[in-house]
N, C-alpha and C positions, 0 to 999 in steps of 0.2 A: 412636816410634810404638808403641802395644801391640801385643800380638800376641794373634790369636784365641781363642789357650789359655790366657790371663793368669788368666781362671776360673777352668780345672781345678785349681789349687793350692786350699792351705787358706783364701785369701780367696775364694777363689772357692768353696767349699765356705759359708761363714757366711754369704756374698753369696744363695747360693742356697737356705741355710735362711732365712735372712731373708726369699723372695722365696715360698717355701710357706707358710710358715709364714703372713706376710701375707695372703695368696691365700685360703689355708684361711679364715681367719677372717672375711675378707669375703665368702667366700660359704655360709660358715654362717650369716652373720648377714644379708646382703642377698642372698639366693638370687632366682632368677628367671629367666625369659625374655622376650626381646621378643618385641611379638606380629607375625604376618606380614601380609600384603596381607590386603584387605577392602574391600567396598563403602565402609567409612569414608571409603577414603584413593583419594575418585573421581577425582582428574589428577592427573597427573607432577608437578607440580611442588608444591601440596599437600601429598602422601606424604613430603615431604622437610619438611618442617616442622609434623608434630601440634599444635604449642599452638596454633594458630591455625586449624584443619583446624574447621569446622562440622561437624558428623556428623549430627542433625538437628534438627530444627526442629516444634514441636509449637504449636498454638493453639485453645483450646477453651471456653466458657460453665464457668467454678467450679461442679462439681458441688454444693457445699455453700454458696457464697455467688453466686446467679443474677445477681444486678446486679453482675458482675464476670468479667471476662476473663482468662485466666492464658495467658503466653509460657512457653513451656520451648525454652532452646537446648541444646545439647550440641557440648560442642567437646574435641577431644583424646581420640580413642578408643582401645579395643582398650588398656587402664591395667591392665597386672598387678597385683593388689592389693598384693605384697610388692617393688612397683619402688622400693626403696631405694636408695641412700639420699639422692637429690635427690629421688625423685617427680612429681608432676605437676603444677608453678605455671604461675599466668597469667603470659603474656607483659606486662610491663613495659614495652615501647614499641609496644604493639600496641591497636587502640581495636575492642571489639565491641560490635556493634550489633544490634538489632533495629529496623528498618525498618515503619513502617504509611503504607498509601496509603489513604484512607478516599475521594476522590472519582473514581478510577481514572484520574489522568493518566499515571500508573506511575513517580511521583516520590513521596518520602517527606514527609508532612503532618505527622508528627513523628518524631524518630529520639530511641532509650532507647539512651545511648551511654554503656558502661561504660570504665573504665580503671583499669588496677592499679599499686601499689606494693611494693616486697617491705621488710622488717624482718628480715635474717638475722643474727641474734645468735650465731651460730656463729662466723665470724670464722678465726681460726688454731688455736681451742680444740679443736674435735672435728669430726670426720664425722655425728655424730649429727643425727637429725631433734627426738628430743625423748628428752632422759637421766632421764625418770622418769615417772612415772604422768599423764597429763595430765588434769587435772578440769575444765578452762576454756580459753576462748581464748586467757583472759589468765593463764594458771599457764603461772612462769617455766621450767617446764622444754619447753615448747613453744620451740624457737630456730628456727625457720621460719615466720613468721606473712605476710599479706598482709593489703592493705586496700584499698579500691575506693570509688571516687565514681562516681557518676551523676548524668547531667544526660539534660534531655529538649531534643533540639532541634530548633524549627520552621521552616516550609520558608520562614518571613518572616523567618529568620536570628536571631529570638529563641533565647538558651539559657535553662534552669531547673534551677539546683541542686536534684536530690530529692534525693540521699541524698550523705553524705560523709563519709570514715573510715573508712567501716563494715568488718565484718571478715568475712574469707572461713575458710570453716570448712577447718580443713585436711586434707592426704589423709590416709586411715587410714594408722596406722604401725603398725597390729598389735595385740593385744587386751592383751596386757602394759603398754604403751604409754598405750592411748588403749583401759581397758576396757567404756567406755558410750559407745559415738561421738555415736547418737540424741542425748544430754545434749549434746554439743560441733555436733551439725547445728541443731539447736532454737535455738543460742544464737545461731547466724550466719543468724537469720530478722531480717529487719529491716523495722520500720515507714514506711510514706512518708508524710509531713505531708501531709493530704488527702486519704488515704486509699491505700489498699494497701500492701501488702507484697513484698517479697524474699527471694530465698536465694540466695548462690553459695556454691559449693563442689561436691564432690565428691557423686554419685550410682552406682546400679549400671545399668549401660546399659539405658535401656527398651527398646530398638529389640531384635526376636528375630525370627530369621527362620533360615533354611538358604543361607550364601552359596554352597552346592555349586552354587548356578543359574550360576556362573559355569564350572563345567564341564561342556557344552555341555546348560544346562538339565536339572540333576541328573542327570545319567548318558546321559543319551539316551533312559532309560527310565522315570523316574522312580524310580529305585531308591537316589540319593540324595536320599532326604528324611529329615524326623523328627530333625536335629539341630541344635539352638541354637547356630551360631557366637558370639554372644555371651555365650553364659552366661558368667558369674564374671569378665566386665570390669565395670569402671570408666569414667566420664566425667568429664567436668568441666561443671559444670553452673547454669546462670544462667534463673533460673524470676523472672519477676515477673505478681506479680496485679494489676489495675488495673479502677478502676469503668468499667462501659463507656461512659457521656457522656464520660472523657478521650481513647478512642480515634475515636466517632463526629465523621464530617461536622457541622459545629456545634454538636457535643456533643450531637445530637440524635439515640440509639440507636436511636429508634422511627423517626422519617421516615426514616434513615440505617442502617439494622444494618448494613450490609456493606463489610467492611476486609478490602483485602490486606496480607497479613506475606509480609518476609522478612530473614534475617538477614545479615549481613556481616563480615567482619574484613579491618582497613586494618592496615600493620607499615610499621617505614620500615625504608631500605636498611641493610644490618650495614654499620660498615665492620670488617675485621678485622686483628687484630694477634696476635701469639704469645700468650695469655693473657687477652684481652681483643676486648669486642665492640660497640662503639659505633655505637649508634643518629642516622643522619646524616639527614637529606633531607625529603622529604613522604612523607604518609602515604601507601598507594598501595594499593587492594583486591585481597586474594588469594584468598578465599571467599564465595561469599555459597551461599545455599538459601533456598528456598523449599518448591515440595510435592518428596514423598521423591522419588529413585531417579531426579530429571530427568537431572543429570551423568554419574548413572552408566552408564544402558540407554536414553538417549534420544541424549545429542550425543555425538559419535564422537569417539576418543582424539585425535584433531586438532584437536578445540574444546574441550574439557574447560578446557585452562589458560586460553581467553579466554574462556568461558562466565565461569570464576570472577572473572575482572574487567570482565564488564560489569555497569552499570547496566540496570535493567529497560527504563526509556524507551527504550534502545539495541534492542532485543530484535527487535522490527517489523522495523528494517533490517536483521537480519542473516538471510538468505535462505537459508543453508545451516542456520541453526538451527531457522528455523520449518518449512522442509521436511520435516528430521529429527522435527519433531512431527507433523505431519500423513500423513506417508508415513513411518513409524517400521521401525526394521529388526526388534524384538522380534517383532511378526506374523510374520513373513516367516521368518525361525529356528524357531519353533513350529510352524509349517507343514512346513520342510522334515525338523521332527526327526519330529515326534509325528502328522506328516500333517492336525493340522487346518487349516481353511482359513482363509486369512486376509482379512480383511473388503476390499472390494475400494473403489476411489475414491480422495477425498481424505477425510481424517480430521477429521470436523470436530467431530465429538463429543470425540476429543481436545484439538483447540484450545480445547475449551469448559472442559474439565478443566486444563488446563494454562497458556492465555493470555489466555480472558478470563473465564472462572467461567461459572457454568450458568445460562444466562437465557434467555427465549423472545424478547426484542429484538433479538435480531441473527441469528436464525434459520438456531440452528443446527439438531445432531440429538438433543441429549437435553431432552425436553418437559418442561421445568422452571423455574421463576423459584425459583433458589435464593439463590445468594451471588456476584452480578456486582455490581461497585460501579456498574453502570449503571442497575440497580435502584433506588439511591437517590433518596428522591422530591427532595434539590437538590442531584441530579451533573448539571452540564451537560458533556449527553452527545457534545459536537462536540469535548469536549477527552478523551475517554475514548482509551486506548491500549491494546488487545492486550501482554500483558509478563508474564511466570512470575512466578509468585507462589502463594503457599498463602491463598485464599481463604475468610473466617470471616462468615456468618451470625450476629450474636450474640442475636440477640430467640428462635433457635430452641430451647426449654427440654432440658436436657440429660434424655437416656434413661436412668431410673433402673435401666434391663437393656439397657446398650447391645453391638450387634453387632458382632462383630470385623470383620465385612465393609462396615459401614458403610453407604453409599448406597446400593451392590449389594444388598442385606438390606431393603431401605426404611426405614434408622435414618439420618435425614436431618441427625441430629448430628453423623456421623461422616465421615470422609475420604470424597470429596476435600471437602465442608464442613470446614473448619477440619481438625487431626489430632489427635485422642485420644492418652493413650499406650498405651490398647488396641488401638488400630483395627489392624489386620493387614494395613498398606499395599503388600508383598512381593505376599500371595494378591490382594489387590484390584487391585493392578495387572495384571495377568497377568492377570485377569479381563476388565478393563478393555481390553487392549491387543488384546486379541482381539471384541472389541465387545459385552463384556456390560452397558455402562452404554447403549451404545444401543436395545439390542434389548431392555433391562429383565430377561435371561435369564441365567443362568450358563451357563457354557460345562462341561458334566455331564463330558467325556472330563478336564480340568482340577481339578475341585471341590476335592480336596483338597489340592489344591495343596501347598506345602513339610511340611506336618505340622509346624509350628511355628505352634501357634495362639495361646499366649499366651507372656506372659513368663514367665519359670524364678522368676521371684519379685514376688510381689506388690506390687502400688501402694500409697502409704495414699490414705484416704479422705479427710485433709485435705492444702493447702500443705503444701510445695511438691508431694505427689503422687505424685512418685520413688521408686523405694526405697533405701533406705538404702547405702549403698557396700560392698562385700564388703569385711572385714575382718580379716585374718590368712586368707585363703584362699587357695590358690594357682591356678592354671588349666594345666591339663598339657595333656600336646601333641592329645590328640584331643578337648580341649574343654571337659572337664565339671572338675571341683574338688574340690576335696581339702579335708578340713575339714582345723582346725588345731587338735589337743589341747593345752588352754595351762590350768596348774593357777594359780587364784586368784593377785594378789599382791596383796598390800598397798602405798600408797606408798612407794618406795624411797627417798623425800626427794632432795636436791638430788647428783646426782653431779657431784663436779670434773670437768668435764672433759679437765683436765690429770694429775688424777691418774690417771685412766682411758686416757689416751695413755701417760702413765708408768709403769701395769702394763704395758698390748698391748707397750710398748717392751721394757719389761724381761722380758717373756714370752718377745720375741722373740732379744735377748741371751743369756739362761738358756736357751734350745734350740740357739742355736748355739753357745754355748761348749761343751754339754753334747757335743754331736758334735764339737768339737774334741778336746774330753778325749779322749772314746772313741776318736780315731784315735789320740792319741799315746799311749793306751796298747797297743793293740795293735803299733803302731810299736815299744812299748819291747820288748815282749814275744818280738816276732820278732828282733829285732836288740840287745837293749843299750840301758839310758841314754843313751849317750853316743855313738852312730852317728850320721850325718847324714841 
């Protein structure tokens, strides 16, 4: 049996240069931190698995093409720009989805259900993500590639191959690496026969807000605000445009504009073994979202993990959820912190935002026919079901100066109508919870809510809309980012892998023999050649 100190000799001396030595060099080169809790990671059991974590979910009228609707999902949040050197893949035995209910039975009338493949040409050769300048999806020195099909499936059990093969843009590996990303996102846009487009891949998180509301609503006194928890992450990000006759009630936009979304991820069970992780069983949903921040500040840590696996139709029957929407505990905390008052009853201007969209037919509190799929002039309304869902208006023309506050503001474009990736669904909620959509008032002791009005970086103005994924940036511990001074390179052409293993080897050989030298000669030095 060895013995504890079998180390402390000269093997154990080259054992332990070898083991710094190593050490150093991977975290010079893939430095980083994981990121901590966050609204992202809304239940227990979620938080333990990011690839498939929803983070949010966005639905809105294409600013630039009106006869066309655009989904943006976001999954796998809080992505350190420099999380080397696996980074951030879709899950391989995991299916996401985007769900639309266009006639409100709170069943999906079509589901856009994407699935991934990986291509790791890496193998036993390297750790690397990519050994030299990447110009293309398809430039060989990229050795981590993905690719993704999509079908569209209908609730009469038909599926429709739209897209297949297609390639996912990969994560940024750093500006040395990959130094025109925009050139390698632009190329993972992809066409759908009949019209619309795609992008997956990586993004810089839209969603900006101040999660200090989790410390008992910024301070107690509003003294935490004004800081972008999100700044300088990363997402993973699956945005598709589509004409709006494919999402309307018989394709008929105009009798028909209004569609619930919401998104999903099924994964099957791991089985697991020393090395290895095999995908067993039926698929089984672990996430879904709909409008932002339901999970988080509406159903209580005890529903969270079955909120995440229920179907909407489910939704009616569960009495402790719909409770928690109508008598919400968020009022009730703002009252006791900051003493204003909380709206008194039952909440039904809520339900109207959250379960059935805002319509004067079912009389509630907010005097509106906006986006209820019961609106539609051929939903028959005896099969209509109450069920969470992010509800979209699509006939309503998008605001060429839309407000961050959305509804609240009278920009009848924005959340809780469909979600912008402007709209400032953090301050509108809070707004909302305290009854400013019923009373058509803001709540003025409130107004400025988080100081976090917009995002820390700009949207484009076309597809997909996102911005661009931070790239060689880093995110330090109080939030903000660090650029990364990185001097031009040129391409470095194709490096061996193996010979690049066979330097770090021999790097690591040549330091430790180097410190054996050095002891044996001071050994000679004190003692003699030939001493033991």
């Amino acid at each position: 049996m060895s013995s504890p100190h079998a180390l402390s000799g000269r093997r154990g001396q080259v054992a332990a240069a070898a083991l710094v030595a190593a050490t150093l060099l991977n975290a010079a080169m893939f430095g980083g931190t994981n990121a901590t809790a966050s609204s992202h990671r809304e239940a227990p059991l979620i938080a333990g698995d990011p690839a498939v974590d929803n983070t949010d979910l966005y639905a809105f009228v294409s600013p630039d093409h009106k006869d066309t609707v655009t989904l943006v999902g976001n999954w796998s949040g809080f992505q350190e720009p420099n999380g080397g050197p696996n980074f951030f893949p879709w899950a391989e035995d995991a299916q996401y989805d985007f769900n639309v209910d266009s006639d409100g039975d709170a069943k999906p009338d079509v589901t856009l259900r994407f699935t991934f493949q990986d291509d790791d040409r890496r193998k036993n050769n390297t750790f690397l993500y990519a050994n030299g300048v990447v110009d293309s999806l398809d430039d060989e020195n990229l050795l981590f590639r993905q690719r993704y099909n999509l079908e569209a499936i209908y609730q009469n059990g038909q599926k429709v191959k739209l897209v297949s093969n297609a390639p996912v843009a990969p994560s940024p590996n750093g500006p040395a690496s990959m130094p025109d990303f925009k050139k390698l996102r632009d190329q993972a846009i992809t066409q759908i026969a009949g019209g619309g487009k795609v992008y997956v891949g990586p993004s810089e998180d839209a969603f900006f807000a101040d999660l200090r509301v989790f410390d008992l609503l910024y301070g107690g006194n509003l003294s935490e605000v004004g800081q972008d928890t999100l700044r300088g992450y990363n997402v993973n990000t699956i945005a598709i445009q589509l004409p709006k006759q494919a999402l309307a009630l018989r394709n008929d936009a105009h009798r028909n504009p209004n569609i619930g979304i919401w998104s999903t991820t099924q994964r099957r069970t791991l089985k697991l073994s020393p090395g290895k992780a095999e995908a067993v069983g039926d698929f089984v949903q672990v996430s879904r979202l709909g409008n932002p921040l339901v999970n988080e500040v509406v159903a209580p840590a005890g529903l969270k993990d079955a909120f995440n696996g229920l179907r909407p139709d489910q939704d009616a029957g569960v009495k402790e959820l719909v409770d928690r929407v109508v008598n919400p505990e968020l009022p009730k905390l703002i009252e006791a912190i900051y003493k204003i008052p909380a709206p008194q009853g039952q909440r039904d201007d809520l339900a109207e935002i959250f379960l059935t969209g805002i319509t004067k037919k079912l009389g509630a509190q907010i005097n509106a026919d906006l986006n209820s799929q019961v609106n539609n002039a051929d939903v028959d309304a005896r099969r209509f079901r109450p069920s969470e869902m992010l509800r979209l208006n699509m006939m309503i023309e998008p605001n060429a100066n839309p407000n961050r506050l959305g509804l609240l503001a009278g920009d009848t474009q924005g959340f809780p109508n469909g979600r912008r990736l402007t709209d400032d669904v953090v301050d509108i909620a809070v707004q909302a919870m305290v009854g400013a959509a019923a009373s058509g008032k803001l709540v003025d002791a409130l107004a400025t809510g988080d100081k976090v009005d917009a995002n820390d970086q700009p949207f484009e103005a076309n597809f997909p809309y996102v911005g661009l994924p931070r790239n060689g940036t880093a995110v330090n511990a109080s939030g903000t980012t660090a650029e990364v001074a990185v001097n031009p390179v040129g391409r470095i052409g194709n490096i061996d892998p193996m010979a690049m293993t066979t330097a770090v080897g021999s790097a690591l050989v040549f330091g430790a023999g180097f410190l054996l030298w050095r002891k044996r000669q001071q050994h000679i030095r004190k003692y003699g050649s030939h001493s033991k």
